[in-house]
C-alpha positions, 0 to 999 in steps of 0.5 A: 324464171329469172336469174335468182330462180323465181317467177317473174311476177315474185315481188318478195320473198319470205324466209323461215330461219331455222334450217333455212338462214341458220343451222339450228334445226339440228339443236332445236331438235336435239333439245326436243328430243333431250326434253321428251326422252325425260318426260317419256321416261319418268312416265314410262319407265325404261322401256319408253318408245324414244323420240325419234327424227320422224316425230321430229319432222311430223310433229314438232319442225316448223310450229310454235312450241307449245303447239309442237308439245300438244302435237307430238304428246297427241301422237301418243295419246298423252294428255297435260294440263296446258298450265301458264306461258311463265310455269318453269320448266320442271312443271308437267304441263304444256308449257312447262315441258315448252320451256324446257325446251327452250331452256335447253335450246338456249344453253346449246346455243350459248355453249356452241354459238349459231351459224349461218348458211353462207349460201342463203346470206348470198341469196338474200344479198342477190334478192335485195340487190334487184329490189325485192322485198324480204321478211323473216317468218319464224315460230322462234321467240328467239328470232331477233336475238339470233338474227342478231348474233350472225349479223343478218338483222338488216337483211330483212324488212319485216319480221314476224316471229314468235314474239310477234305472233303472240302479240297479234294473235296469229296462229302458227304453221302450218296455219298460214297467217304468220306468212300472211303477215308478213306479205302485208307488211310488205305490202305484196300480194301472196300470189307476188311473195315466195316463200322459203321453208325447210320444214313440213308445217311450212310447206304447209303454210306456203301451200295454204296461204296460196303464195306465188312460189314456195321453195323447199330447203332439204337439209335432211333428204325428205325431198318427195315429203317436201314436194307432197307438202306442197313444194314448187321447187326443192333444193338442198342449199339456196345458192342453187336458186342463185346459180340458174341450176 
C-alpha cells in the first residue's frame, strides 16, 4: 500500500460528491424527506408511516432522483405516473415529486451555502501532487455549480454527473457505468481506479464495475453496511487514508 493508503498498482481515484467532498448528505436527505412526508401524508392521511434515515440509506442516498422516487414508492408499494423531466413540482408524478426535491434541496443550499470536508480537499491535493488522476462521479445535476461554489472545480479531471449521464445515456448507481465513464475518460483501466463512496448504491457500483479498490466513507455509522456492500476499506473521514492509519 502506498503513503495515500492505496494499492500500489491504483492509477486514479474517482470521487462521489455528496457526504464524500461535500457535506450535503444531510440536506439531500432532509429535502427527501420534507417531499415524501407531503406527498405520503396528502395520500394517507395522518396517520402515514413517515420517511425515515433506513429508507433514506436503502432507497434514495447515491441514485439518480428520479430513480430514488420510483425506488423508495416501490418499498411501499406505491405507483405514479412517470410523467415529464420538465413537470413542476406539485405534479403527482415521478418527476414531479423529483423536482420538488430539488426545488427544496437548492433553497437550502442557497439559505445555508455548501461545506466541504477539509480532510478530502487535503486528499485530493496529496493524490494529484503524486500524479494520480481524478474524477468526480456524482447523480447531482447540481454537480458543477456546487464544485464550483467551494472552489474545488479544478481538482478534478473529469466529471460525470447527473447532467452528463443524461446526455449519455448512462444509468445511475448502483449500475456502474457512471464510474466506468469516468475511468474511460481518464484513460484507466477499472482494475488501476479507486473508487470513493459513502453511499450503498455506490459501494454497489464500485463492486460491480470490478474496480481496483473501493473506500467507504461513513458518515453516518453504517460501517459493517458499507463492507456488506462491497467495501475494501472504511473510513470515517479520508484524511485517515492519508495519515497511513
Amino acid at each position: 500500500m502506498t503513503d495515500l493508503g492505496l494499492p500500489d498498482d491504483i492509477l486514479a481515484c474517482l470521487f462521489d460528491l455528496d457526504g464524500v467532498v461535500t457535506r450535503t448528505a444531510v440536506v439531500h436527505a432532509a429535502a427527501w424527506r420534507e417531499t415524501f412526508d407531503a406527498f405520503l401524508r396528502e395520500r394517507d392521511g395522518e396517520d402515514f408511516r413517515p420517511f425515515t434515515d433506513a429508507d433514506y440509506d436503502e432507497y434514495v442516498d447515491g441514485r439518480p432522483r428520479a430513480d430514488g422516487v420510483r425506488t423508495f414508492l416501490a418499498s411501499r408499494a406505491v405507483e405514479l405516473p412517470e410523467g415529464e423531466p420538465g413537470d413542476p413540482p406539485d405534479a403527482r408524478t415521478v418527476h414531479g415529486l423529483g423536482n420538488r426535491k430539488n426545488e427544496l434541496l437548492l433553497a437550502k443550499i442557497r439559505t445555508d451555502g455548501v461545506e466541504a470536508y477539509d480532510g478530502t480537499l487535503r486528499y485530493l491535493a496529496a493524490v494529484r501532487a503524486r500524479g494520480l488522476r481524478t474524477a468526480i462521479v456524482s447523480s447531482s445535476a447540481n454537480c458543477r455549480d456546487v464544485l464550483r461554489s467551494i472552489g474545488a472545480e479544478d481538482l478534478f479531471d473529469v466529471r460525470i454527473d447527473g447532467v452528463v449521464a443524461a446526455e449519455r445515456g448512462l444509468p445511475g448507481k448502483p449500475e456502474p457505468d457512471t464510474f466506468l465513464a469516468a475511468a474511460a475518460d481518464l484513460g484507466v483501466e477499472p482494475s488501476r481506479a479507486a473508487v470513493f463512496e459513502d453511499a450503498l448504491a455506490g459501494m454497489d457500483a464500485g463492486r460491480a464495475g470490478r474496480f481496483g479498490y473501493v473506500v467507504g466513507v461513513d458518515r453516518v455509522g453504517q460501517a459493517d453496511a458499507l463492507y456488506a456492500h462491497g467495501a475494501d476499506r472504511v473510513v470515517t473521514d479520508l484524511a485517515e487514508l492519508g495519515s497511513g492509519q
